[in-house]
C-alpha positions as CSV (number, residue, x, y, z in Angstrom):
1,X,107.2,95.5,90.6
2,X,108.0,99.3,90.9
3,X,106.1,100.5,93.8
4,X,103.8,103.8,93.9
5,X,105.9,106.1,96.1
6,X,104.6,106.4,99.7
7,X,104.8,110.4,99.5
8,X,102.6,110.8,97.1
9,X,98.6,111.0,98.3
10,X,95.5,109.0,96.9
11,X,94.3,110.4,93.5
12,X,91.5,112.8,94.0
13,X,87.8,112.3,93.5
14,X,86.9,114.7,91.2
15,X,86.9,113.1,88.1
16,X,87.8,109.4,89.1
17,X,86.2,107.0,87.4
18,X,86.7,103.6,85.6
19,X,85.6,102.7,82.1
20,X,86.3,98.7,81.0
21,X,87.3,97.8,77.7
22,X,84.4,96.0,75.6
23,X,85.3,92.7,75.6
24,X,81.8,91.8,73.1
25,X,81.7,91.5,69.5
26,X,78.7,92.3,68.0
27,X,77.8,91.2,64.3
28,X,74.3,92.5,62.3
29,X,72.6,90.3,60.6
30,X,70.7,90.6,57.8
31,X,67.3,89.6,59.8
32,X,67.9,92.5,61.6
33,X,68.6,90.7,64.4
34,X,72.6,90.6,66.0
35,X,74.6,87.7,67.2
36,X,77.0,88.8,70.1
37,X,80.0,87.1,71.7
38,X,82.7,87.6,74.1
39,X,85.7,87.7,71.8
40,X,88.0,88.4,75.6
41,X,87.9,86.8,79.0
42,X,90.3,89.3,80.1
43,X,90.6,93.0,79.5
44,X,92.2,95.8,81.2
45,X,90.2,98.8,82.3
46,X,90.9,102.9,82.2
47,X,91.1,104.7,85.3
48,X,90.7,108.8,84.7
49,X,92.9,109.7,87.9
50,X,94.3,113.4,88.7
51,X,96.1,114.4,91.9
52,X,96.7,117.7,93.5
53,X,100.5,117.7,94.8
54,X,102.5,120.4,96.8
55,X,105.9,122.1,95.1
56,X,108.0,118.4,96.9
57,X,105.4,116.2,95.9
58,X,105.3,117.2,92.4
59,X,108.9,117.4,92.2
60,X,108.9,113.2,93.3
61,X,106.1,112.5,91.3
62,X,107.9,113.9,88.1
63,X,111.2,112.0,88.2
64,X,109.4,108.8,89.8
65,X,107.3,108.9,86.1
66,X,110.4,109.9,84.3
67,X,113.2,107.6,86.2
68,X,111.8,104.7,87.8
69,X,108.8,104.3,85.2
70,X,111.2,104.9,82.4
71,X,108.6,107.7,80.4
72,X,105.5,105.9,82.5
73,X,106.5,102.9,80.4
74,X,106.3,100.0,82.9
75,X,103.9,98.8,84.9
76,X,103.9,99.7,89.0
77,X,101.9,98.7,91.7
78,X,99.4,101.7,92.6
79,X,96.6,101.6,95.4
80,X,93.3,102.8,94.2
81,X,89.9,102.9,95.6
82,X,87.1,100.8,93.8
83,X,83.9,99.1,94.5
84,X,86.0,96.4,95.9
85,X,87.7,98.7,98.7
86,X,91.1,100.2,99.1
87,X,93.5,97.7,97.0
88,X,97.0,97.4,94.9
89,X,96.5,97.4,91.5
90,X,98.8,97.0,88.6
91,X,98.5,99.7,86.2
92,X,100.7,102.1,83.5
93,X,100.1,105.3,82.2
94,X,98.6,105.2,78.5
95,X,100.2,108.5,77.7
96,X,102.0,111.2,79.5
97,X,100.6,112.7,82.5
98,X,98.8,116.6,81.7
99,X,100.2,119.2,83.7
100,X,101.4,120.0,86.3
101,X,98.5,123.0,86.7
102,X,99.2,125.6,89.3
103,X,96.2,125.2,91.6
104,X,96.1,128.2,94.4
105,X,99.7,129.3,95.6
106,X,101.8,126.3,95.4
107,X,99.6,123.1,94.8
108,X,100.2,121.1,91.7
109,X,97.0,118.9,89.4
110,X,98.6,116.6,87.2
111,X,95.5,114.3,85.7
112,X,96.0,111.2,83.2
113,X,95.0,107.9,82.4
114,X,96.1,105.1,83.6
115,X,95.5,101.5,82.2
116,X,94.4,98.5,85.2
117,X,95.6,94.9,84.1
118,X,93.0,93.6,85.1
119,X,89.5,94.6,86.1
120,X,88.5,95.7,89.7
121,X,85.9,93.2,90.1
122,X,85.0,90.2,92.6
123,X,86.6,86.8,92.0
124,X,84.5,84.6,89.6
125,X,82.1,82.7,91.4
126,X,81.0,85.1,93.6
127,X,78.0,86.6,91.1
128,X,76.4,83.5,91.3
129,X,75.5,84.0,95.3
130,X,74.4,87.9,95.2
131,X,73.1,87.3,99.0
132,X,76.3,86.8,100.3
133,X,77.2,89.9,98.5
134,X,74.6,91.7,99.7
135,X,75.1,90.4,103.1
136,X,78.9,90.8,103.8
137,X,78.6,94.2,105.7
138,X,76.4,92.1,108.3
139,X,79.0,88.8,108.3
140,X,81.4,91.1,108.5
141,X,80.2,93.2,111.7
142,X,78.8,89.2,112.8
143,X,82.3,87.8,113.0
144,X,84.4,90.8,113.9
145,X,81.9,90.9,117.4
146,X,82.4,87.4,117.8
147,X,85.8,86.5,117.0
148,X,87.7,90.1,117.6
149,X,90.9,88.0,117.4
């Protein structure tokens, strides 16, 4: 798996977000009523990411895209920050990146959208408990008191 370089910073958080695909089909009827199903079990989801780069970092992050992506054709490993914490993610750009926009004297915003094999979500199972959910911040503080090793 082709590996995010380590250079390059976090995407910013100005525009981050995360929009799943629908995985639903919905069909009127002629009640006016609608039947709906799940015509996926898996779908990918669109991250809106943009970083801000100095004059080196730009200079890596366009010939990472272009050489070791191949045109941001493959997939690569890239950490992002979601409800589920600081993680790797697969992902691949949809299109080209935009930019690079001169920002101040020598900073660089390069924004796109990136495409996450799968969603950022819990493991299935876990939505059936919401009070451990809820919860995990104290079992968390709980054991790490208790059991520092």
């Amino acid at each position: 798996m082709i590996e995010y370089p380590e250079g390059l910073p976090l995407p910013l958080r100005e525009g981050y977000a995360f929009q799943a695909v629908s995985p639903m089909v919905r069909s009127d009827l002629q009640s006016g009523r609608a039947r709906q199903r799940r015509r996926f079990t898996s779908v990918p989801t669109m991250a809106s990411v943009s970083w801000l780069l100095s004059d080196v970092q730009a200079r890596l992050f366009e010939a990472w895209w272009e050489d070791a992506l191949i045109s941001g054709s493959q997939w690569f490993s890239c950490p992002l920050k979601t409800p589920e914490g600081l993680q790797s993610y697969e992902a691949r750009f949809t299109d080209i990146y935009s930019g690079p926009n001169l920002i101040g004297r020598s900073h660089w915003r390069f924004t796109a959208e990136l495409e996450l094999r799968k969603r950022p979500i819990m493991a299935p199972g876990w939505g059936l408990t919401p009070e451990y959910i809820l919860g995990s911040d104290i079992f968390d503080r709980a054991l790490n008191q208790e059991w520092p090793q």
